[in-house]
N, C-alpha and C positions, 0 to 999 in steps of 0.2 A: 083455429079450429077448436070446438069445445069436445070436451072428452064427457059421455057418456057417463053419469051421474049410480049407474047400475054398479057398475066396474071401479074399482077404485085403481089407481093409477100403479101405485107403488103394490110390490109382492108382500108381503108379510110370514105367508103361513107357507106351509108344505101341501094344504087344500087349494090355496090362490093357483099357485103352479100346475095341480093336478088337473084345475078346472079348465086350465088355460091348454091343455096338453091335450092329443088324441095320444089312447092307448091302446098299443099293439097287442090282443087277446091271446099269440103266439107268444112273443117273444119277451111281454110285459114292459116292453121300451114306452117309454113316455116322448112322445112326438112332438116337440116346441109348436106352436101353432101362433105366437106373438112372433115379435118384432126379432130380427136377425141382423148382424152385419156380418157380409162375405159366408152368408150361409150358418153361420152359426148363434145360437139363441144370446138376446141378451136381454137384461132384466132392473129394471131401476130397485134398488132395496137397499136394505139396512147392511152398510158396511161397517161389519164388525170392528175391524185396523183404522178406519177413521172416526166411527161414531158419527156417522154422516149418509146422506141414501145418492143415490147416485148412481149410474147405469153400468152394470157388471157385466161380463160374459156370464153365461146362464148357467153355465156347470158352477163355477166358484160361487155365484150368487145364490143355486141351493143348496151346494155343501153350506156358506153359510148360515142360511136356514133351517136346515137340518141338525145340524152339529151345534147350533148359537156363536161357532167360532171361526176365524179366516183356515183357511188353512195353513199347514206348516210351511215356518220363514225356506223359500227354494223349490218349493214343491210347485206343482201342479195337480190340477183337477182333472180326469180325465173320464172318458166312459167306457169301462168295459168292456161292454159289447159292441163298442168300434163304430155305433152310429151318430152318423154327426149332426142330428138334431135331436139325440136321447137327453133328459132330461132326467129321466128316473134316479131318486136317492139311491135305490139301491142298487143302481148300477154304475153310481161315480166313486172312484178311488182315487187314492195320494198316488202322484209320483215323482219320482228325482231327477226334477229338470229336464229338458226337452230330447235326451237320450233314454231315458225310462221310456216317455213314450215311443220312441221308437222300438225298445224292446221287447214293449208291452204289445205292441199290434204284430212285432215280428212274431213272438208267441202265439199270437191269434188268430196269423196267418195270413194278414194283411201285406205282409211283404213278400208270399210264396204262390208260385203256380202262377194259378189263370193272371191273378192282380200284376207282377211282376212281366207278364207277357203282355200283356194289356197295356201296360207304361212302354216298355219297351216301341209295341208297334204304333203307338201315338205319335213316342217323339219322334221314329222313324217318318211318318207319313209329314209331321210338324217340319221336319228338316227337308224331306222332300219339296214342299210346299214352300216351302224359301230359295232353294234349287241349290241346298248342298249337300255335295255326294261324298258317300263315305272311301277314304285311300281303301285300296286296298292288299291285303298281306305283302304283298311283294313289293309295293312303293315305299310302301312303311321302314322294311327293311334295308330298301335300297337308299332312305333318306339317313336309317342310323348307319348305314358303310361308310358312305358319301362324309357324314359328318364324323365318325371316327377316322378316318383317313385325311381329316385336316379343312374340310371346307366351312363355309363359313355357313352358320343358316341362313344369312341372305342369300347368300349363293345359289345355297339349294334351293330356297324359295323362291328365286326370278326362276332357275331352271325347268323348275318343276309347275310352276304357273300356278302355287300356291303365295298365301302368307307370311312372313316370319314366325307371326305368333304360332300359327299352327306348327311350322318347324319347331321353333320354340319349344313349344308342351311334349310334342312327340322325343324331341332333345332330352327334356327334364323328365321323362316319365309321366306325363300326369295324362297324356291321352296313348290311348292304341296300347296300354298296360298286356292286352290280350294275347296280343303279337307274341311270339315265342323268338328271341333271338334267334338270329342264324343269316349265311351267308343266301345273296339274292343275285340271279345274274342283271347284267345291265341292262336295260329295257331302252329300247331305242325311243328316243325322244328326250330322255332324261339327261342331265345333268352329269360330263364328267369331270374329274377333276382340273384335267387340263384345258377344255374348252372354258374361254370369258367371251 
């Protein structure tokens, strides 16, 4: 495929990008409008760390630009304004590894409200659609008695027509965290001690 003799291939300038960009008259975001992998911009240019051009994620490729320098050794490039095809210099900032940016959108409010309900009823509906159903409070409970009173989590697990693994993690803590300790009666169907 031949490339368009208008265009020059490689970014150069901080105009290259703008020209390449639609901009938001609100919000002043610069809207990537070239090429993406998994949604986000990427840019063949002058890598400053190598001295070499070569195709950059879009944000680091015009900090480079902008600044003539990579970014700091650990950092990341990120955008401000939380839009994941903004481009704009002046809305990309340094941060400290992939927990900055977490912190950074938690600030901004990416992680609160409507967003957080929104994840929340996806994976529900995601989990649904696979056809697994959430224990609920009383099993939960009835699986940590079961298992502080000596049984085994396979035990519990053939009993209860569940997993090990899931016994497992509910075991260790790592699932059903929410659960509040406490005493659960026996739920007929389940699992007692003395029934094999």
């Amino acid at each position: 495929m031949r490339l368009p003799t208008a265009i020059p291939r490689s970014i150069n300038t901080v105009d290259d990008v703008r020209a390449r960009c639609r901009i938001d008259p609100v919000t002043h975001c610069w809207h990537w409008l070239g090429a993406t992998s998994r949604g986000k911009p990427v840019m063949y240019t002058l890598d400053p760390g190598r001295v070499d051009k070569r195709v950059m994620p879009g944000r680091r490729a015009v900090w480079c630009i902008a600044h003539g320098s990579a970014p700091s050794p650990g950092y990341l490039v990120v955008a401000s304004c939380g839009v994941s095809d903004c481009v704009a210099p002046a809305h990309l900032i340094e941060v400290r590894g992939r927990a900055g940016v977490t912190q950074r959108l938690a600030r901004a409010g990416r992680l609160r409200g409507i967003a957080v309900a929104q994840k929340r009823a996806a994976a529900a509906t995601a989990r649904a659609r696979k056809g697994v159903v959430d224990l609920q409070p009383d099993q939960v409970r009835q699986i940590r008695a079961l298992l502080a009173a000596g049984a085994s989590q396979a035990e519990v697990g053939r009993g209860m027509g569940l997993s090990r693994g899931v016994i497992n993690r509910i075991a260790l803590g790592l699932s059903y965290r929410h659960v509040p300790q406490g005493s659960a009666p026996m739920v007929s169907g389940m699992v007692s001690l003395g029934a094999k």
